[in-house]
C-alpha positions as a Markdown table, in Angstrom:
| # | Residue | x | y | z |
|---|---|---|---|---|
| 1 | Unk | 0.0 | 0.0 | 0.0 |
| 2 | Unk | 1.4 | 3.3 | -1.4 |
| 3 | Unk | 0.6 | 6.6 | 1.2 |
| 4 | Unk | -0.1 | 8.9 | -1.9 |
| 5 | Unk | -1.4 | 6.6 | -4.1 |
| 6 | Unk | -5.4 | 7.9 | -4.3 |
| 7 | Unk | -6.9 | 4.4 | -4.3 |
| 8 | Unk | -5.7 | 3.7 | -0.7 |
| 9 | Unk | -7.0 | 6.8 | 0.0 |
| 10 | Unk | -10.9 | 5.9 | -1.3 |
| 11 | Unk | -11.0 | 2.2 | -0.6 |
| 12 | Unk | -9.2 | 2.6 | 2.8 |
| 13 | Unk | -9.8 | -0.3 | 5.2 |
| 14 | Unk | -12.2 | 2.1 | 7.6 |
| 15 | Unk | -14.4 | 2.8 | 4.4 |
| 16 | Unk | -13.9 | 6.5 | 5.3 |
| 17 | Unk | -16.5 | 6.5 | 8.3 |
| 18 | Unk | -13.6 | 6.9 | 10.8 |
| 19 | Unk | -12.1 | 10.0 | 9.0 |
| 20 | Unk | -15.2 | 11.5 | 8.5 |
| 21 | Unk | -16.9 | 11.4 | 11.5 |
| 22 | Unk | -14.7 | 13.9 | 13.1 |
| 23 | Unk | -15.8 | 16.6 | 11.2 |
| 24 | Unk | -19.3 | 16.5 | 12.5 |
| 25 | Unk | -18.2 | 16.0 | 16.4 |
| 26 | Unk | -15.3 | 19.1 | 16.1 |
| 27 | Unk | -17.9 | 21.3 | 14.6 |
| 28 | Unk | -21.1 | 21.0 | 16.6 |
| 29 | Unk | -18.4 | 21.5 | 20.2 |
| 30 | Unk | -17.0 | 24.1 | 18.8 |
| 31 | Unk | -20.4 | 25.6 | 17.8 |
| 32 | Unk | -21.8 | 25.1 | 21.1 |
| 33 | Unk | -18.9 | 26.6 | 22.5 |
| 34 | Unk | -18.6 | 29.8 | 20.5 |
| 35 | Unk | -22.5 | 30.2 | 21.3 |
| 36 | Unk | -22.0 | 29.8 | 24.9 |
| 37 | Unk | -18.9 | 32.7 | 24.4 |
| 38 | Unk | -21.3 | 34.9 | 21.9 |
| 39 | Unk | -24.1 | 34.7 | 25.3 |
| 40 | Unk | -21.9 | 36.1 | 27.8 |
| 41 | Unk | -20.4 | 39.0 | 25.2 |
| 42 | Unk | -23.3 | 39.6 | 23.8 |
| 43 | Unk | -21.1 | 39.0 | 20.6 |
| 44 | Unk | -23.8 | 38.4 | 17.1 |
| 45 | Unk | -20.2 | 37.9 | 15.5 |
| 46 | Unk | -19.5 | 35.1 | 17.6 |
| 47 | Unk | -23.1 | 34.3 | 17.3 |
| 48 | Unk | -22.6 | 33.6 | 13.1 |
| 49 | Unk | -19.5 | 31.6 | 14.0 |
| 50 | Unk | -21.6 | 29.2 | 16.1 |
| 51 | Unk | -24.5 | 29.8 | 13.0 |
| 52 | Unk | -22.1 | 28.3 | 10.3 |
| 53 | Unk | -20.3 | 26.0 | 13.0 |
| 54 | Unk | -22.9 | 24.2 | 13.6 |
| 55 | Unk | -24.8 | 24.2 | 10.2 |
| 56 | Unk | -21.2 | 22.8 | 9.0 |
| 57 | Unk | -21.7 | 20.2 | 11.5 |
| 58 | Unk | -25.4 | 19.4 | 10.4 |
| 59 | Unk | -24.3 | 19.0 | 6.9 |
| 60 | Unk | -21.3 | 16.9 | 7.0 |
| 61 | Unk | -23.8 | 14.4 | 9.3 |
| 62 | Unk | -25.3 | 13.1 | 6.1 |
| 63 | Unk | -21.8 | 11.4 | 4.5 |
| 64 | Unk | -21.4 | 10.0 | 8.1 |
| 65 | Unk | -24.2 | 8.2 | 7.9 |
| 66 | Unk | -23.7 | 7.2 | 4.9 |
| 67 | Unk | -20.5 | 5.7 | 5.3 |
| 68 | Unk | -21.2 | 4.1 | 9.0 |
| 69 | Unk | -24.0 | 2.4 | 6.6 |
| 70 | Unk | -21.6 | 1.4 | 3.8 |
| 71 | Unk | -19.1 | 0.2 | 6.5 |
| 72 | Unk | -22.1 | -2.5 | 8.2 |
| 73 | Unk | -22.8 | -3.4 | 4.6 |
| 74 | Unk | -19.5 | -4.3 | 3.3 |
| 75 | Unk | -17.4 | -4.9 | 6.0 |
| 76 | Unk | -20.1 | -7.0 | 8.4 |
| 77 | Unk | -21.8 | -8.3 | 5.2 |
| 78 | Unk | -25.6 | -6.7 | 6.5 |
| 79 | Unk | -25.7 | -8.7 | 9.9 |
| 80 | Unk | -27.6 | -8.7 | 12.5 |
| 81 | Unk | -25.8 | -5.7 | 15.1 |
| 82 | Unk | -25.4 | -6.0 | 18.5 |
| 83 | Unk | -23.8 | -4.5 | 21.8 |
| 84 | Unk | -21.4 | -1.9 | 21.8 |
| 85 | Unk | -21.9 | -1.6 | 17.3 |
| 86 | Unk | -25.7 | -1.1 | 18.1 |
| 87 | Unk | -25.5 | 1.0 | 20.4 |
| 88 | Unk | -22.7 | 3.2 | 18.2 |
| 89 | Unk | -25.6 | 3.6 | 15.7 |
| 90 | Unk | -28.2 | 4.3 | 18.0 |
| 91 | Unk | -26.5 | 7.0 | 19.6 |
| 92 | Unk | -24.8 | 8.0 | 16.1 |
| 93 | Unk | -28.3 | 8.6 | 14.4 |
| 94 | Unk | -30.1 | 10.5 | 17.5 |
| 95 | Unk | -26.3 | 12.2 | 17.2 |
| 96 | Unk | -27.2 | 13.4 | 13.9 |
| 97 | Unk | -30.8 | 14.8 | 15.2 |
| 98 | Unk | -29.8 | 16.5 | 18.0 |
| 99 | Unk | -27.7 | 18.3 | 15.5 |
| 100 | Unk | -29.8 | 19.0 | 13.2 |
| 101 | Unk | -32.3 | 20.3 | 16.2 |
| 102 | Unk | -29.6 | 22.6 | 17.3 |
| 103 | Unk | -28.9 | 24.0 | 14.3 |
| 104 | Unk | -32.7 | 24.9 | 14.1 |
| 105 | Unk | -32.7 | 26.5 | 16.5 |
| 106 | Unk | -29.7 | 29.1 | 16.0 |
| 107 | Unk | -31.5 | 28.9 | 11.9 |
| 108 | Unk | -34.5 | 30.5 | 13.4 |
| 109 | Unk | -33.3 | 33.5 | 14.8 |
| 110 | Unk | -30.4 | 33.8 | 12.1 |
| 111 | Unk | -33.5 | 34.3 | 9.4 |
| 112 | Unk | -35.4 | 36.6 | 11.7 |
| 113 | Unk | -32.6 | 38.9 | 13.6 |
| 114 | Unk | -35.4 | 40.5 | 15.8 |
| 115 | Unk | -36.3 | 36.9 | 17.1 |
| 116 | Unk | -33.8 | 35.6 | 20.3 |
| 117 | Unk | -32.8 | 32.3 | 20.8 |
| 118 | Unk | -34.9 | 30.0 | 22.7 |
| 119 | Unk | -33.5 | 29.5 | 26.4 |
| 120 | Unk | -34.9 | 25.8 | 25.6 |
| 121 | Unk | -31.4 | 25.3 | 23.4 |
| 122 | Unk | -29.0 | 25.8 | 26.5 |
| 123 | Unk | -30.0 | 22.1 | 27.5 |
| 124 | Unk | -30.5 | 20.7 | 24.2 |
| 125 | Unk | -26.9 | 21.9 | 23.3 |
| 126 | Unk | -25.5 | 20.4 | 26.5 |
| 127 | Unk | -27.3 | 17.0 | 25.5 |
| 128 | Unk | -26.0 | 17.3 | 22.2 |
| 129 | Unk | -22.8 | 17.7 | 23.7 |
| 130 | Unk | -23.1 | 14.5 | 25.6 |
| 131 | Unk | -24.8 | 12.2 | 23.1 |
| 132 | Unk | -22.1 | 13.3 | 20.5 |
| 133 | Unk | -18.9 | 12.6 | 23.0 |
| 134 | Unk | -20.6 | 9.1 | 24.1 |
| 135 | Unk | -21.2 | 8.2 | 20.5 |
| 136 | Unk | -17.2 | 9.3 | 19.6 |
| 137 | Unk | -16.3 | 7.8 | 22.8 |
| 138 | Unk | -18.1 | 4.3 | 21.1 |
| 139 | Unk | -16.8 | 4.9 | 18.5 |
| 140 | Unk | -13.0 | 4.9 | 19.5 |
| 141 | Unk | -13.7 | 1.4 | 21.0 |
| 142 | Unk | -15.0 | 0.3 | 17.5 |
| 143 | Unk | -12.0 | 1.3 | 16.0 |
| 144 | Unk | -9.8 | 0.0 | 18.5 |
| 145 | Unk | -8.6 | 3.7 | 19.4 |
| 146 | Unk | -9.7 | 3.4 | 23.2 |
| 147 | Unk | -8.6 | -0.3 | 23.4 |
């Protein structure tokens, strides 16, 4: 296997799921992050960074999926999932919800500047938060990062 040769690259091993998946997890912390900062400044600069952050984050769910899907397919041959794998796509999909849900939110008052973020996202961010570190934290395991 060659480092630069592109078809190790697309037909990796890890059908891509493993690199991907990062994108979404850094994106939606750092969006929650930057919207906790933009609160206590009062910053709407800081409040767009969390905007596209997390709508970043939302997006780049879909090829995730896609490619944890691929990865059960091909590499597990379709069958049936159980313990820590189930769980890992249980808590990957209602990952890629909460997500979305978050990015809703900060999507409704982005279109409407006059309208103020719901105090309802505070905890649904901080969920998010947890779901999506469990679900990487699975993850690692899967991969044989963590062990």
């Amino acid at each position: 296997m060659k480092p630069f040769d592109p078809r190790s690259v697309i037909f990796a091993r890890h059908a891509q799921h493993v690199v991907l998946a990062h994108f979404p997890i850094a994106l939606c912390l750092v969006g929650v992050l930057f919207d906790f900062i933009a609160q206590g400044k009062k910053s709407r600069a800081l409040e767009e960074v969390a905007y596209y952050n997390l709508l970043v984050a939302a997006i780049s769910t879909i090829p995730v999926i896609a490619t944890g899907l691929l990865a059960w397919h091909f590499q597990l041959e379709g069958q049936k999932l159980k313990g820590t794998l189930l769980l890992h796509l249980v808590l990957g999909t209602l990952s890629a919800c909460m997500i979305w849900l978050v990015w809703s939110f900060h999507f409704r008052a982005h279109r409407d500047p006059e309208r103020k973020l719901l105090m309802l996202r505070i905890p649904v961010e901080l969920a998010a938060v947890a779901v999506v570190s469990l679900t990487a934290h699975l993850g690692g395991f899967l991969s044989g990062v963590n062990g």
